[in-house]
C-alpha positions as MATLAB code, in Angstrom:
seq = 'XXXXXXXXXXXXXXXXXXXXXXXXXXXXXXXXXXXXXXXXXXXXXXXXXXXXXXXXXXXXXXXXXXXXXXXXXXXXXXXXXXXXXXXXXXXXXXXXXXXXXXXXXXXXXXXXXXXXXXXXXXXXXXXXXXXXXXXXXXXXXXXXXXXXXXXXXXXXXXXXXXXXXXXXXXXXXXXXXXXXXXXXXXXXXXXXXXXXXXXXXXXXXXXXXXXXXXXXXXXXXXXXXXXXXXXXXXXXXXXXXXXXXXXXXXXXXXXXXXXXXXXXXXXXXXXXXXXXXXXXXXXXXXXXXXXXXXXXXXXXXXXXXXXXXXXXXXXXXXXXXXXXXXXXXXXXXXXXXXXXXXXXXXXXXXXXXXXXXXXXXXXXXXXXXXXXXXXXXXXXXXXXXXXXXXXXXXXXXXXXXXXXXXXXXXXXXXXXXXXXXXXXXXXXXXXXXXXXXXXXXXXXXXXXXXXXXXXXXXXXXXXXXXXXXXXXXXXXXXXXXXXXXXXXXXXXXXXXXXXXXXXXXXXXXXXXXXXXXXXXXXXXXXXXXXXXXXXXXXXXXXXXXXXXXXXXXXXXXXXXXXXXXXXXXXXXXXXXXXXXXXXXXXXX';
ca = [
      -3.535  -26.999  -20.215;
      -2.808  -23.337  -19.872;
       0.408  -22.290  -19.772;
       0.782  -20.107  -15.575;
       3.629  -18.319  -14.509;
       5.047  -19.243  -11.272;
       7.147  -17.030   -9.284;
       9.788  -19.882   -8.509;
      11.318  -17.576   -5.439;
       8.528  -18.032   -3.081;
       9.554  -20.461    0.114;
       6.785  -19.954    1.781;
       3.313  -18.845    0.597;
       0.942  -16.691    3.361;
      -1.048  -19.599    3.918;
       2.267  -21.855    4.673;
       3.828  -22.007    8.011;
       8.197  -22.003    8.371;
       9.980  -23.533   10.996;
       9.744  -21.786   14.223;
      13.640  -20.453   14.083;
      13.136  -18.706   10.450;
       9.515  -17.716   11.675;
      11.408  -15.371   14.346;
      14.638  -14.776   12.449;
      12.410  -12.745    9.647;
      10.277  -11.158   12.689;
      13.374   -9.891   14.239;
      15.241   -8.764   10.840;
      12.015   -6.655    9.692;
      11.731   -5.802   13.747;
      15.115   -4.848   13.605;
      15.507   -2.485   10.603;
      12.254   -0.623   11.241;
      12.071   -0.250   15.116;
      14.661    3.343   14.276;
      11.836    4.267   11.718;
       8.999    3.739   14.671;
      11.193    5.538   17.312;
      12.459    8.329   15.756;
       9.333    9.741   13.781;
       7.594   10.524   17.074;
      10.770   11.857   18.151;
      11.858   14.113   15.211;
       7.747   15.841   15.874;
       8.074   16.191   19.789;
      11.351   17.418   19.749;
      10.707   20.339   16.570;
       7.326   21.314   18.055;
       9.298   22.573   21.416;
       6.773   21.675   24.252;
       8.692   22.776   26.879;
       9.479   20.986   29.877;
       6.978   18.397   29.589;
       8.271   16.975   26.158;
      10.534   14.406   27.682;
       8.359   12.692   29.833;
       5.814   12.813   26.824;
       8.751   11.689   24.144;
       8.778    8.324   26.499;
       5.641    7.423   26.235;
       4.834    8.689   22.619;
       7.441    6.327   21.970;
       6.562    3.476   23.656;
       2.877    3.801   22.661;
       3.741    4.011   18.853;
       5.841    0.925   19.213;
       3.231   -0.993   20.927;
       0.127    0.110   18.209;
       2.391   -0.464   15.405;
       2.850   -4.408   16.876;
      -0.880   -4.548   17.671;
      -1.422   -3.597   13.962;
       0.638   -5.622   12.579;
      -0.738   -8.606   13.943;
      -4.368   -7.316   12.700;
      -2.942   -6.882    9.132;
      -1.218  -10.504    9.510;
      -4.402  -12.713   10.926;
      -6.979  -10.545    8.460;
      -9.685  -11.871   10.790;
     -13.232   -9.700   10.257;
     -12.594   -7.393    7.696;
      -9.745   -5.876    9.663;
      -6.217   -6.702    8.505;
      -4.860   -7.660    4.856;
      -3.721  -10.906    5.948;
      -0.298  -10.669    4.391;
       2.931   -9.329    6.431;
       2.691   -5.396    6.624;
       4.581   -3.879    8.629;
       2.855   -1.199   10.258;
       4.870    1.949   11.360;
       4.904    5.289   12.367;
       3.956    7.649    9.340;
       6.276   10.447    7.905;
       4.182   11.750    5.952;
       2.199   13.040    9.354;
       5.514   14.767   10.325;
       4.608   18.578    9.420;
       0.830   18.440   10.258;
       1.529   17.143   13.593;
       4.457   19.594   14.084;
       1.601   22.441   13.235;
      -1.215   20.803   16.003;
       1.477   20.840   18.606;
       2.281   23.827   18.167;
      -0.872   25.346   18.019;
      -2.890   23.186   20.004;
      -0.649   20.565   22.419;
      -0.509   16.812   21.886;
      -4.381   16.635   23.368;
      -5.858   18.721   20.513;
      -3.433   16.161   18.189;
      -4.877   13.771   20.076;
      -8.086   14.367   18.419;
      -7.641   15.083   15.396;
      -5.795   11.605   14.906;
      -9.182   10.123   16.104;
     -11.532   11.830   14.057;
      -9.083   11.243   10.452;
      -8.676    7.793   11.441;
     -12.882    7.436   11.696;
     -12.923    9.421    8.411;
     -10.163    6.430    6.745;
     -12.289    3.623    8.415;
     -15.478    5.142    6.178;
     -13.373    5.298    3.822;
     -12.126    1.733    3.611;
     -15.877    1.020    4.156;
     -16.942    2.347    0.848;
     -13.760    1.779   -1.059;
     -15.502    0.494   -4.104;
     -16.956    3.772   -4.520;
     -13.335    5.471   -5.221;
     -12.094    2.396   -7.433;
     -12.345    4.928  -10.439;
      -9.643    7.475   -8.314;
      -7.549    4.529   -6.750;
      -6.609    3.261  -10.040;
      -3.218    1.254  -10.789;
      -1.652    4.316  -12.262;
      -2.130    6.025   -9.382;
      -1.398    3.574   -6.850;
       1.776    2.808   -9.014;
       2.600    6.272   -9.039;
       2.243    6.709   -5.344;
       4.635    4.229   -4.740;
       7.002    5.305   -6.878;
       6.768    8.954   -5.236;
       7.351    7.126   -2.093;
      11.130    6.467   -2.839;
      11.040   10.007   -4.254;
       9.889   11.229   -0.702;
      12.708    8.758    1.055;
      15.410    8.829   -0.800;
      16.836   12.473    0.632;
      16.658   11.577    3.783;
      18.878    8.454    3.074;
      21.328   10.239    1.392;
      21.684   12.859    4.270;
      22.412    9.613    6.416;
      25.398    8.077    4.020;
      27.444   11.492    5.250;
      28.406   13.175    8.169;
      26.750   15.926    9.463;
      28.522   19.400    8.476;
      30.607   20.414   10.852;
      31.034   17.207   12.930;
      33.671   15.643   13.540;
      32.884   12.293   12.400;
      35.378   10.277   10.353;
      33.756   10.411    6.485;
      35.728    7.678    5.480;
      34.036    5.605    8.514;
      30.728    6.663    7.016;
      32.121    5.666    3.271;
      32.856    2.138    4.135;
      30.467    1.122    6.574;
      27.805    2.025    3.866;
      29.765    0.622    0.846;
      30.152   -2.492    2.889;
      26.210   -2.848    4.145;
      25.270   -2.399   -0.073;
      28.089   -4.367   -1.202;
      27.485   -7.517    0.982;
      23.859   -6.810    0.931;
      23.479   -6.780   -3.119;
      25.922   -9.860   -3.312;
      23.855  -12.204   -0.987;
      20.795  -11.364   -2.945;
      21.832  -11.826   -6.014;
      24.124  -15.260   -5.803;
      23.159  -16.896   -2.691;
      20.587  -19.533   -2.047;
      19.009  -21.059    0.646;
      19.624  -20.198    4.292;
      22.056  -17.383    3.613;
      19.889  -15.645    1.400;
      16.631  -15.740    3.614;
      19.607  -13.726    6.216;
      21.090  -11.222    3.523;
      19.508   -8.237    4.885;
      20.933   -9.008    8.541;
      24.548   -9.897    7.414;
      24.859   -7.067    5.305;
      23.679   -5.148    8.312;
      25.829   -6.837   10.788;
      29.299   -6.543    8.868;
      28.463   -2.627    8.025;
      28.173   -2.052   11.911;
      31.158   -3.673   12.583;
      32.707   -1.662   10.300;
      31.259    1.376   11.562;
      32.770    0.215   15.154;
      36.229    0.493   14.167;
      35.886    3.998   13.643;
      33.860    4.992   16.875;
      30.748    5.574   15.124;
      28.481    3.037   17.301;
      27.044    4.873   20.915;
      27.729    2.122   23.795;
      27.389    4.904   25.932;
      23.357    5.260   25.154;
      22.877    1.274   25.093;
      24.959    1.247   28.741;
      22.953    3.788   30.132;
      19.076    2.644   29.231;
      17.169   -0.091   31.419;
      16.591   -3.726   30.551;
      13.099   -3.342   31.585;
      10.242   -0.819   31.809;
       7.874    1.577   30.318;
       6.503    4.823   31.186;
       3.541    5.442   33.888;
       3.212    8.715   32.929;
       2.964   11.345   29.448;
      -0.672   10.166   28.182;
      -1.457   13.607   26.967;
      -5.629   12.660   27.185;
      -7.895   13.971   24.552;
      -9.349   17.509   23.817;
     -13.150   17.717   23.102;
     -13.241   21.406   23.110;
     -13.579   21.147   19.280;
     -12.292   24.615   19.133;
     -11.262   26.829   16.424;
      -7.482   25.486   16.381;
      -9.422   21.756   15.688;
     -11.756   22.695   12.723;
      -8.678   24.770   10.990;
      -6.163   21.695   11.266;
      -8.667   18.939   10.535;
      -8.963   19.466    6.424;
      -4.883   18.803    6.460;
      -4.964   15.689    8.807;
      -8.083   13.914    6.385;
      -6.296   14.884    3.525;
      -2.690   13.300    4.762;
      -4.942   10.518    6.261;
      -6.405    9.719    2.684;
      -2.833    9.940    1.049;
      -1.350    7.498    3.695;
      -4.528    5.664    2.550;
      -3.680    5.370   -0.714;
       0.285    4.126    0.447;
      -1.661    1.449    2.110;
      -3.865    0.690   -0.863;
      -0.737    0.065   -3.153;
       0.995   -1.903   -0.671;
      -1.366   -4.333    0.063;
      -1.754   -4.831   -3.752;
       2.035   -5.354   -3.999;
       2.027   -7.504   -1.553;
      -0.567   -9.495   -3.225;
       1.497   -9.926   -6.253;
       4.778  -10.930   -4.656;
       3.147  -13.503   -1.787;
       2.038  -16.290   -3.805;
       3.894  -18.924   -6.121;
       1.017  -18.622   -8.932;
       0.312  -15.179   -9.628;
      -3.516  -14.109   -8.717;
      -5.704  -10.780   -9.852;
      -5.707   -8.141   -6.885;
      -8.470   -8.832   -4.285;
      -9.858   -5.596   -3.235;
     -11.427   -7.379    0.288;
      -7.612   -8.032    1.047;
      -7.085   -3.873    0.376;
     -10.537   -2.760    2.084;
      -8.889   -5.350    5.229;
      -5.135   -3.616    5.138;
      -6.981   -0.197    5.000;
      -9.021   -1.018    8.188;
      -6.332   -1.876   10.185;
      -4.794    0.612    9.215;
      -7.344    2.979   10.854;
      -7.901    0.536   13.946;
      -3.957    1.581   13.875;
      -4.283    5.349   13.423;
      -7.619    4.878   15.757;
      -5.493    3.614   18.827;
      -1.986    6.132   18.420;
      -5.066    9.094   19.088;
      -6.618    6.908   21.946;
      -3.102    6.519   23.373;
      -1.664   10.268   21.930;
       1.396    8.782   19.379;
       1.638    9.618   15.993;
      -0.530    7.597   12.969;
       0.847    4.594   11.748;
       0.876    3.008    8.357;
       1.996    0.485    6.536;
       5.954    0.395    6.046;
       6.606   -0.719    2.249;
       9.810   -2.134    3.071;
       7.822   -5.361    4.200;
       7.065   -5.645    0.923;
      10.744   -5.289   -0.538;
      11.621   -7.722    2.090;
       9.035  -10.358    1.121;
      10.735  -10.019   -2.280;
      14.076  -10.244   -1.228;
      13.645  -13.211    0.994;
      10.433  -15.057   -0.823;
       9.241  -15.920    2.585;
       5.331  -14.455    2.888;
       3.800  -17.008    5.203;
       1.507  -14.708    7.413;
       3.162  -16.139   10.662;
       5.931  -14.217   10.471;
       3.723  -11.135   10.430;
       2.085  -12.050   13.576;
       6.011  -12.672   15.468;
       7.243   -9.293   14.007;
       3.819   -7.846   15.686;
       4.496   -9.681   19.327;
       8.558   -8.865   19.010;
       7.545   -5.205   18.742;
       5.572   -5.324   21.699;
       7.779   -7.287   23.233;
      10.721   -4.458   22.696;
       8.587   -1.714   23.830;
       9.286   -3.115   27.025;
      12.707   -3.495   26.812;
      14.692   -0.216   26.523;
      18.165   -1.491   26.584;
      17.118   -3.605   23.501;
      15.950   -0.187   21.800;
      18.879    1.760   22.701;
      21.066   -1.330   20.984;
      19.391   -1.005   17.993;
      19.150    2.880   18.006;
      22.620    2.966   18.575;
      23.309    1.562   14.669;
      25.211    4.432   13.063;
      22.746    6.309   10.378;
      24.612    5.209    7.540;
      24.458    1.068    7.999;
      20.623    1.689    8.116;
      20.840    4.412    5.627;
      22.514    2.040    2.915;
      20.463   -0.799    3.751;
      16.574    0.693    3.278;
      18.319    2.488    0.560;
      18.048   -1.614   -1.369;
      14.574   -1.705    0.282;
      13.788    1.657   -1.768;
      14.855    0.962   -5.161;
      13.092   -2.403   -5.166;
       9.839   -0.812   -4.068;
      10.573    1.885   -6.874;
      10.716   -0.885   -9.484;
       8.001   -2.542   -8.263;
       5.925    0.822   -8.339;
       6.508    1.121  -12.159;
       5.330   -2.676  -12.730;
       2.423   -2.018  -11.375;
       1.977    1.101  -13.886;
       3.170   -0.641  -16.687;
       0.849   -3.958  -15.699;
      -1.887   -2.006  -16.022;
      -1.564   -0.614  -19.113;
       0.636    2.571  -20.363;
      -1.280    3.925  -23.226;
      -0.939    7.838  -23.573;
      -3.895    8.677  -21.140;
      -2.171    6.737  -18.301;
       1.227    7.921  -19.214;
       0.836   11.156  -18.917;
      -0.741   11.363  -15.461;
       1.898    8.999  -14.210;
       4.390   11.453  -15.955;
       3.135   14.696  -14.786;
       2.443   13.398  -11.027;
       5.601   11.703  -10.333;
       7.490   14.830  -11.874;
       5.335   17.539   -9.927;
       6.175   15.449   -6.814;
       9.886   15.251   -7.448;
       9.690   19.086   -7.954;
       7.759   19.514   -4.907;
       9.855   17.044   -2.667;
      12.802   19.258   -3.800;
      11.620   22.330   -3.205;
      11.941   23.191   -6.993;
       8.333   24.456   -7.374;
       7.131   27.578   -5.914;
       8.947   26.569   -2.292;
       7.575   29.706   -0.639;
       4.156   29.599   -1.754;
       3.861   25.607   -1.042;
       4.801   26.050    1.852;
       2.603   28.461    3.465;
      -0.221   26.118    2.581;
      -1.718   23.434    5.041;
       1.242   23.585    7.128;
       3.758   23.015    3.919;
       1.842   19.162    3.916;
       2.588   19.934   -0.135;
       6.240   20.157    0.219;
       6.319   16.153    0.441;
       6.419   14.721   -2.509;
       3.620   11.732   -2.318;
       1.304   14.293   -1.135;
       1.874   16.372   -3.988;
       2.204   14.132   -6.643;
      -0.343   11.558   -5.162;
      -2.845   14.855   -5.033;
      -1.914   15.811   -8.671;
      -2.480   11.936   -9.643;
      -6.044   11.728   -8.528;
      -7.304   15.207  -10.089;
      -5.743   14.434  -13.429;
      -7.474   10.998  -12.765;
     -10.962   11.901  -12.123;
     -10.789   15.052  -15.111;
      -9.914   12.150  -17.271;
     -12.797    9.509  -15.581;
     -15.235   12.170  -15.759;
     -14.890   15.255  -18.100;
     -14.016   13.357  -21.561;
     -16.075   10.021  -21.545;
     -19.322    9.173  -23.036;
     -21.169    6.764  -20.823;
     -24.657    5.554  -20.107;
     -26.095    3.186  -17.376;
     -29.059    1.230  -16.402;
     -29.938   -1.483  -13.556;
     -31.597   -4.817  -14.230;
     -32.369   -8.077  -12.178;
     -29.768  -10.209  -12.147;
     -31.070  -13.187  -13.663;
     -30.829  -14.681  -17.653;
     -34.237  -12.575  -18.123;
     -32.622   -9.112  -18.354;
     -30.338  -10.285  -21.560;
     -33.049   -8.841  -24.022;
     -32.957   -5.616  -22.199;
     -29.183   -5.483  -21.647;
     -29.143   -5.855  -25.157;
     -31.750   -3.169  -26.438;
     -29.592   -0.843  -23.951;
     -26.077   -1.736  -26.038;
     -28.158   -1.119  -29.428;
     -28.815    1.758  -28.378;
     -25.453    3.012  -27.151;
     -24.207    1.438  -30.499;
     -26.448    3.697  -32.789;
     -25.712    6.956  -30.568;
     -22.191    6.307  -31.282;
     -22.528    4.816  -34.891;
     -20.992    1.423  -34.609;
     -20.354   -1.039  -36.851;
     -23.089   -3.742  -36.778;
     -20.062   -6.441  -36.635;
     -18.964   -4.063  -33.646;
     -22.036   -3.757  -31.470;
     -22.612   -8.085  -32.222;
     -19.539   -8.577  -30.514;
     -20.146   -6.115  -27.497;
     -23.596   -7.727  -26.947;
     -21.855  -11.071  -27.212;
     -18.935  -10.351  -24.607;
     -22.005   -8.547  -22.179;
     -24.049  -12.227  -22.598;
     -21.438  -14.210  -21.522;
     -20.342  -11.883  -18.350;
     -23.958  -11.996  -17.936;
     -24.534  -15.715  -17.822;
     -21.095  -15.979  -15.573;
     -22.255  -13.632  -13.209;
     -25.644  -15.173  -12.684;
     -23.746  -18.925  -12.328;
     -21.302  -18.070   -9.575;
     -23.056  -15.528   -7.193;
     -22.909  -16.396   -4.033;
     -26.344  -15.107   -3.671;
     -27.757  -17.211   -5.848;
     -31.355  -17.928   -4.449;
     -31.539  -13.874   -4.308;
     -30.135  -12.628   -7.369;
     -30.555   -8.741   -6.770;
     -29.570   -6.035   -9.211;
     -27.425   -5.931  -11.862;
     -25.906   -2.282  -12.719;
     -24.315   -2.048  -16.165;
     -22.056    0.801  -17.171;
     -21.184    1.162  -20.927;
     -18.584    4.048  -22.230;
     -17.139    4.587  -25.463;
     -13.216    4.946  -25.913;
     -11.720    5.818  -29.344;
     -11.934    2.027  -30.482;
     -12.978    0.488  -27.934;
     -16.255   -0.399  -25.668;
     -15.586   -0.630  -22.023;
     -18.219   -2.410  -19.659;
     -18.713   -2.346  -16.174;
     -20.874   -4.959  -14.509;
     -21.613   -4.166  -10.515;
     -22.867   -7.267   -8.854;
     -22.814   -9.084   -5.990;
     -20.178  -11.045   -4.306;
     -19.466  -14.142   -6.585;
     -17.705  -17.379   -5.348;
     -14.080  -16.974   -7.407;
     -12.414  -14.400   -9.224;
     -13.448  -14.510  -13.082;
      -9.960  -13.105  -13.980;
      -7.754  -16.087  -12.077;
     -10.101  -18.255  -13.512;
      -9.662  -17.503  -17.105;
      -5.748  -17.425  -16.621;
      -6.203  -20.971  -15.529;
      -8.728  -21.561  -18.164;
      -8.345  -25.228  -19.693;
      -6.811  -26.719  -16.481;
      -8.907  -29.334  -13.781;
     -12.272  -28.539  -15.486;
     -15.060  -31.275  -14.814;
     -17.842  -32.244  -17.075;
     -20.168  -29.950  -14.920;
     -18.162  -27.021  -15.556;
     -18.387  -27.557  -19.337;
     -21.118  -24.927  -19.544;
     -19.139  -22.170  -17.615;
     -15.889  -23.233  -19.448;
     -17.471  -22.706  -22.697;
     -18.678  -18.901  -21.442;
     -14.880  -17.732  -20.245;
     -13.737  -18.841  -23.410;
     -16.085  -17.036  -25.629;
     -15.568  -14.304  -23.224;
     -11.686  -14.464  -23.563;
     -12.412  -14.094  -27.498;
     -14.424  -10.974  -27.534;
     -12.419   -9.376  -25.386;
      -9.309   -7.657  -25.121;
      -9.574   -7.228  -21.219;
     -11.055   -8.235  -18.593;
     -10.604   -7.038  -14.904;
     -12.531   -8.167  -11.703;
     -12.638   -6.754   -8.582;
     -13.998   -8.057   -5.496;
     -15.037   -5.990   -2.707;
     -16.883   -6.557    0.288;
     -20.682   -7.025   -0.647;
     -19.630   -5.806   -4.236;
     -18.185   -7.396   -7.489;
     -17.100   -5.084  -10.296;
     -16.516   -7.208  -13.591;
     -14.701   -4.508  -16.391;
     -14.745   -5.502  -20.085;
     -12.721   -4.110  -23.086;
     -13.850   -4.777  -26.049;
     -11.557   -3.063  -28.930;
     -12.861   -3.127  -32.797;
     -11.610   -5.791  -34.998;
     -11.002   -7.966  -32.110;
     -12.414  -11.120  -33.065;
      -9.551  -12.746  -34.720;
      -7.887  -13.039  -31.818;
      -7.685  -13.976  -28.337;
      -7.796  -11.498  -25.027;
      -5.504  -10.735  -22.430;
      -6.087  -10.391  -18.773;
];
């Protein structure tokens, strides 16, 4: 039986349901140290874009419309029910990285013309998630690792700033000191040595005793939480929507798609994190799950234009909390959507939560950070760190650090696109995908054709590798085992489609790498996922799946890799096959 590794921490699995108290105890704790997050992004644009006399009443209900899209997402991404939503918890939030161009359409246009261009980006990401298989060569692991990574890069600032008092205050730095020490101290302990119930409520305690701490030296506002309402929302602020499409539109627009596709590609590497952290036996990516999280996402961004809020996306600390409590059950996703709703109509509730000084919350997501950073680099080194991959995940995360701290060319990067290229994820996540696709594209050697995808096409399939072979003067040994590894993927593919009584078309990509072959089968959507499969090769077989057991075991040993992705409508099967290969066994 093959040996699986089993990520012992997980309590409850997505598909698993907790008892109804945890269920809402994890809903509120994720509700409860992102709602500031949700709030003050909207805020922090309104307020710097100086609209006048009319930005409070529009503050209260850009406020209370981001809070209620975020929960509406978040329940999408949770159930994952017809193509829209990952079906994991991700937490959906207000987006940062929208801060500057938002700022800029405010300013130049009012909160109708940003209204608009919200809706037409958020189309532009829907098409996008669409056709995702398309960009599978940009969205690599590398990049989305990298992204990540940058993330924490992009964060991290702005949680320092919130561990001291503002210059010139006259708050109590040793307050700030202690109640931060205290929220990392208590926070790191719990994780690390508790078990059990206490550890599932780290994050809160750790919270809970830093505030306390902060309350001794006058740093909570009672004032704010005495003053708000227990119940309400605003009638008034929707800003409406500007179809004009004037000259103010078409020059903003390139800015918004482009921060749209880069909170895209935050959402693509979250909901493969997620993927890896959720389940007790490890499983191979599913790119339906991404092309899901990515449409809700833009149902998400779709609805804050309808309503005129800022775009939302997903919030990695759901992630770092999944990991830090090993509770994933997609329940608690769907409470933490309904509790957000649910506090949108409660202002007093808001104002308590608000009112938690900036360094308890700072010192907490600063945890929620450094996991996601670690996690970030697994996923790079997962996928492979040989010198190609290295150096764009070198270069990018290093030109976004130098970008995020103003270290590069601050007054030229700033006077482009509205400075969208002084955050660092934009940057670096830009600088990622054009090292990515120079590499894909400029220094490759690589030759296609399309067949029927049936056991008929194997003579031509192999004529096409013979010739490859001879172009590129293989070894005879060489180009028997690359015809052997493409027969086998070709007589599992043909098994397992789910179109079986239709076969279709078979596209088969072939590319030369120093010593190695690297095939890409394009197919459509098969009943498992030939990588799990193979992990658990050896285990629960029956005599009928002799045949197919047989196949992912040659397959296994004329191979050094193999990677499948399954997309809506589309299944991408990648081989490596390295020289000199054949006295040993692959790796997935």
């Amino acid at each position: 039986m093959a040996n699986v590794s089993t990520n012992t921490d997980i309590r409850f699995d997505p598909s698993e349901k907790p008892p109804l108290p945890l269920t809402i105890g994890m809903g509120l704790q994720l509700a409860l140290l992102s709602i500031g997050g949700v709030v003050l992004t909207p805020a922090i644009i309104i307020r710097s874009a100086g609209l006048g006399e009319e930005a409070n009443e529009y503050l209260a209900w850009a406020v209370f419309a981001a809070v209620v899209v975020c929960g509406i997402s978040t329940i999408l991404q949770a159930l994952g029910k017809f193509r829209v939503g990952a079906g994991y918890i991700l937490l959906m939030g207000t987006s940062g990285a929208f801060i500057g161009v938002c700022i800029g359409a405010l300013v130049k246009g009012g909160p109708a013309t940003m209204a608009t261009l919200i809706i037409v980006s958020a189309l532009m990401q829907l098409l996008f998630a669409a056709k995702l298989a398309r960009f599978r060569r940009v969205l690599t692991p590398t990049v989305t690792g990298t992204v990540i990574m940058l993330i924490a890069v992009t964060v991290m600032p702005i949680l320092f700033d919130m561990l001291e008092p503002i210059p010139g205050s006259e708050a109590d730095p040793t307050g700030f000191a202690l109640s931060a020490g205290t929220v990392l101290v208590i926070t790191l302990l719990l994780a690390m040595k508790a078990r059990g119930i206490i550890r599932l409520w780290a994050p809160m305690i750790g919270v809970a005793a830093g505030t306390i701490v902060a309350l001794f030296f006058g740093m909570y506002d009672t004032q704010s939480v005495a003053d708000a309402e227990w119940i309400g929302f605003p009638t008034t602020g929707w800003p409406g929507i500007d179809m004009s499409f004037g000259s103010t539109f078409w020059a903003l627009l390139p800015a918004f798609i482009f921060v749209t596709m880069i909170g895209a590609i935050e959402t693509v590497g979250d909901s493969i994190a997620i993927q890896q952290i959720s389940w007790r036996t490890p499983r191979a990516s599913d790119h339906r799950t991404v092309q899901g999280a990515l449409s809700a996402d833009g149902v998400g961004n779709l609805l804050s234009g309808l309503v005129g809020t800022i775009p939302n996306t997903t919030y990695s600390s759901s992630v770092s909390m999944v990991e830090l409590t090993g509770v994933a059950s997609r329940v608690v996703g769907v409470a933490l959507g309904i509790i957000f709703i649910f506090l949108a109509l409660i202002p007093k509730f808001l104002a308590l939560v608000l009112a938690i000084p900036p360094p308890v919350v700072g010192a907490f997501i600063t945890v929620l950070i450094a996991m996601l950073f670690m996690l970030g680099m697994k996923i790079v080194v997962q996928s492979g760190i040989d010198y190609r991959n290295g150096l764009i995940c070198g270069i990018s995360f290093w030109i976004g650090s130098g970008l995020q701290s103003g270290a590069i060319f601050p007054d030229f990067v700033s006077s482009i696109a509205a400075g969208t290229f002084e955050n660092g994820m934009v940057g670096g996540g830009l600088v990622a995908i054009l090292l990515t696709l120079v590499s894909e594209f400029a220094f490759k050697t690589r030759k296609r054709m399309v067949v029927d995808l049936e056991i008929d096409s194997l003579p031509e399939i192999n004529s096409f590798v013979q010739k490859f072979s001879k172009a590129h003067s293989w070894s005879s040994d060489f180009t028997i085992q690359v015809e052997g590894a493409a027969e086998e993927a070709l007589l599992i593919l043909c098994n397992q489609t789910e179109t079986a009584e239709e076969k279709g078309l078979l596209q088969l990509m072939i590319k030369a790498e120093s010593e190695q072959a690297v095939l890409e089968f394009i197919a459509a959507d098969s009943k498992e996922n030939l990588q799990d499969r193979i992990a658990l090769m050896g285990s629960d077989f029956s005599a009928p799946d002799l045949e197919r057991e047989v196949s992912l075991r040659m397959l296994k040993h004329l191979t050094t890799s193999v990677q499948h992705e399954r997309y809506h409508g589309t299944d991408i099967i990648t081989l490596e096959v390295r020289k000199s290969t054949s006295s040993r066994h692959g790796s997935i």
